[in-house]
N, C-alpha and C positions, 0 to 999 in steps of 0.2 A: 442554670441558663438553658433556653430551649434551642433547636435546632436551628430556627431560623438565625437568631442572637449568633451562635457559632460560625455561620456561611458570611455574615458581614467582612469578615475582617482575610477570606480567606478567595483562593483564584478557584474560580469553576471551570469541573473542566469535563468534558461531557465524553461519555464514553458508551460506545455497543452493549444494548442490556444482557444480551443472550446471544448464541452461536459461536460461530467458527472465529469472527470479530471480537467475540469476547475475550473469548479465550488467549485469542492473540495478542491482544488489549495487552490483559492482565499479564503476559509472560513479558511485554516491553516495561509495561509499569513496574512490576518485581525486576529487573536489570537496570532499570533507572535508580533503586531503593527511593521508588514512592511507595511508605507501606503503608497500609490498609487492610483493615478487617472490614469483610460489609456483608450484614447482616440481611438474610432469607426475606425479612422482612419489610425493608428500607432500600428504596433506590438512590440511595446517597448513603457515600461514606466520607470518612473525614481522614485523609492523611495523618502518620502519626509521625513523619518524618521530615516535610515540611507546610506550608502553607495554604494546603492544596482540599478540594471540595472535589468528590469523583460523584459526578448525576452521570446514573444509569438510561438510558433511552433509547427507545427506538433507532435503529439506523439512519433511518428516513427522516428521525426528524431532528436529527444534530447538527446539520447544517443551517436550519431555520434557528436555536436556539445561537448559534454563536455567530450568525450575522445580525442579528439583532442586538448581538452586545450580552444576551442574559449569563452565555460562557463566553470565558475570553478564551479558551481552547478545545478541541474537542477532536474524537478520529470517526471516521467514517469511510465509506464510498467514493471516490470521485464519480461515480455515477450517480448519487444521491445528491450530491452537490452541483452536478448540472442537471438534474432532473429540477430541485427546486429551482435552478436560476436564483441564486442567492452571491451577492460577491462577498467572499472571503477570502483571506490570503492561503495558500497552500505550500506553508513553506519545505514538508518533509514525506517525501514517497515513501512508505512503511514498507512496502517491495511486498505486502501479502495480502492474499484476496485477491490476486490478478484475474480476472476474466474478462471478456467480451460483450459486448451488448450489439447483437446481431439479428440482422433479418431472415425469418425462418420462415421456410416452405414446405408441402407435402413434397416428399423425396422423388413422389414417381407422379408428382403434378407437372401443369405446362410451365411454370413458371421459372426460371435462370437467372435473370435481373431485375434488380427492383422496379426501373425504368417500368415494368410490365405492369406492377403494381399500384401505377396512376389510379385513382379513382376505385379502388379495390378496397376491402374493409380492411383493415390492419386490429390486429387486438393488444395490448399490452400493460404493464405496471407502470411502465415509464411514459405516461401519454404525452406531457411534455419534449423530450427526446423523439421519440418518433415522429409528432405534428412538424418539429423544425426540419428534422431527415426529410419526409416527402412532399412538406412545404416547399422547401432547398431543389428538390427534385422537380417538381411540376414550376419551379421559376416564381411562383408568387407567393404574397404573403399566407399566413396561416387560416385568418378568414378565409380567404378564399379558395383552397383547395378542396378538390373534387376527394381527395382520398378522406375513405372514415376509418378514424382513429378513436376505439374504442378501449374501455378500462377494464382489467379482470386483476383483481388482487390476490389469485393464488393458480396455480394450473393453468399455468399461460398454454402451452404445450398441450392440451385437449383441445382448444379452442379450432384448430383446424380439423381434426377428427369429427368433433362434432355440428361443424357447418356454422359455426357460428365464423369464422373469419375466412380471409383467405391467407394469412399470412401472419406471423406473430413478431416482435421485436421482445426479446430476453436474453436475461444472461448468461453464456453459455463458458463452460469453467473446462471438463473434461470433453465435453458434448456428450457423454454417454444417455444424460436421459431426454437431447434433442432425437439421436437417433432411436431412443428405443420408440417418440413418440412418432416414429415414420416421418420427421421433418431431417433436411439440412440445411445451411447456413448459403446465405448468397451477398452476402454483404456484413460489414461492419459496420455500424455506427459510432462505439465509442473503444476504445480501451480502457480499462478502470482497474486501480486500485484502492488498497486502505490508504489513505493521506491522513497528516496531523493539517488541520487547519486552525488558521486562525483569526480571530474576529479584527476587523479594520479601526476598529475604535475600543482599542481593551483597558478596563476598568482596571486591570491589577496591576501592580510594579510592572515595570518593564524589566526590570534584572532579576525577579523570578521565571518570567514569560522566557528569556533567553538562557536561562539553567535550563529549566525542562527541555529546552529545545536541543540546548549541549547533550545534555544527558540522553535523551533519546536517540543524537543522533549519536554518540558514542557507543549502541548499544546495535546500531544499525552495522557500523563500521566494525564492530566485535562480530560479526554473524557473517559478514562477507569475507574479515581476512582472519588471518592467522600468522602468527608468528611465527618467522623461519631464520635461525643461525647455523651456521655452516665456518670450517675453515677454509683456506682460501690460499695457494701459493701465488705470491703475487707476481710471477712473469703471468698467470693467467687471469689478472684480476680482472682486468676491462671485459674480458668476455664473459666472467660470471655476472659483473654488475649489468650488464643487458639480462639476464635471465631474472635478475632480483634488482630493480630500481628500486623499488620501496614505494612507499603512496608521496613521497618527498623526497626523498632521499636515503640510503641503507646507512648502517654505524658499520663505521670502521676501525677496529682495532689492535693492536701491533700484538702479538703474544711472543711466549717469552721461545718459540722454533723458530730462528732466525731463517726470512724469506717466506713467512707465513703469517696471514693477518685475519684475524675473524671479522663475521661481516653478520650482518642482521640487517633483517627487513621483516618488513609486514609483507605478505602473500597471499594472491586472491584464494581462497578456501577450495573453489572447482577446480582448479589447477596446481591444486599443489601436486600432484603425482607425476607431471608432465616436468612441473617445476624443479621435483628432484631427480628425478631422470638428467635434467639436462645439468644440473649442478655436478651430479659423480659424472659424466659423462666429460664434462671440461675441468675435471681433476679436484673438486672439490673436497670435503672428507668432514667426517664428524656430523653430517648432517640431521639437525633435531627440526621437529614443525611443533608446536604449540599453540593451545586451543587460548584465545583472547576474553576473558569474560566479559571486559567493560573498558574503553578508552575517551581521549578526548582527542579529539583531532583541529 
């Protein structure tokens, strides 16, 4: 049976070919066990654990294939995804990839506000994004504004150096190779992360579509908390349970030192050192933190 034959029967789900998104990809997809071998050769792999068609692509162009319905899931950008102006639903913030998509100027130019920027060249990847930003700015539609919004698909950041713009809109992560290119930042346009999105009209089961989604978000919630038990003498118990509420609620349980009851919660992972601090601090004891590999919530 050939490969197309195979993808009939199975949910596509479109995912970052290469990079930093990849890579990220892959380490949510291995915590969900959707397994997959995929070959140097083939931008499609076939899950071997459930139902699943993993198409390799562009960043850019993921959000085009799963508003159209060809996946019924896919991650990417939310900057890629209002770049294309495509609607799809966004049901799940991956929390990675976060940067900025910002208005950049020469450092030691006249320039401080965009406002200034009216009718000025603008260069970028996102030309879309920046037409609505200083369309929005100048008050009228996109036809008609005075600013030119120009396309450079790699080395946005030379673009002022070499007089070809006066300002650039990109994405900026740490800012280090904004400032190395003698620009800084004077505005926002977007915030962006990776998102699972997903298509408005999906071809495959709906109680598959809702697995992946548990499952990845179980995989989200493993990565922010951590598991914390601790003993607990119960004239102090109210005040432990404010340091440990739990994402619902902590377990409570009687052991066998009479006036003493163990307690568990889930605990945000940045704050556990604050969080045990304050546990032996209000007389707690025994206190363990454990690492979550996968949950459902």
């Amino acid at each position: 049976m050939d490969l197309v034959n195979h993808l009939e029967d199975r949910l596509l789900f479109a995912i970052p070919k290469k990079g930093r998104l990849y890579n990220k990809c892959v380490e949510i997809l291995n915590g969900s066990d959707i397994k997959f071998h995929r070959s140097q050769r083939l931008d499609i792999a076939l899950s071997t654990s459930l139902p699943i068609a993993l198409i390799f692509l562009p960043a850019a162009d993921i959000p085009m294939f799963v508003g159209e319905g060809k996946c019924d899931l896919g991650i990417t950008g939310l900057d890629q995804v209002r770049e294309a102006d495509i609607d799809v639903d966004l049901p799940i913030d991956l929390q990675f990839g976060s940067c900025k998509l910002q208005v950049q100027v020469p450092a030691n130019g006249p320039y401080t506000d965009p406002k200034q920027l009216v009718g000025k060249t603008i260069v970028s990847s996102f030309t879309n994004l920046a037409s609505k930003y200083f369309a929005d700015l100048e008050g009228v539609p996109e036809s008609q504004m005075t600013t030119k919004v120009r396309y450079v698909g790699g080395s946005v950041e030379a673009s002022c150096a070499l007089g070809v713009a006066d300002a650039i809109v990109d994405l900026v992560e740490s800012g280090e190779t904004m400032r190395a290119a003698g620009l800084t930042d004077i505005a926002t346009v977007l915030d962006t992360s990776a998102h699972l999105i997903q298509s408005k009209n999906p071809k495959s089961d709906g109680e598959l579509i809702e697995t992946i989604k548990s499952r990845i978000e179980g995989v989200m919630t493993a990565q922010r908390y951590v598991f914390c038990t601790y003993n607990a003498p119960r004239t102090n118990l109210q005040q432990l349970l404010q340091v440990t509420p739990g994402r619902k609620a902590p377990t409570i349980q009687d052991i066998a030192d009479e006036g003493w009851v163990a307690v568990s919660a889930m605990i945000e992972r940045n704050k556990k050192g604050s969080i045990m601090d304050e546990l032996k601090k209000n007389g707690a004891t025994d206190i363990l933190v454990f690492e979550i590999s996968n949950c459902r919530v």
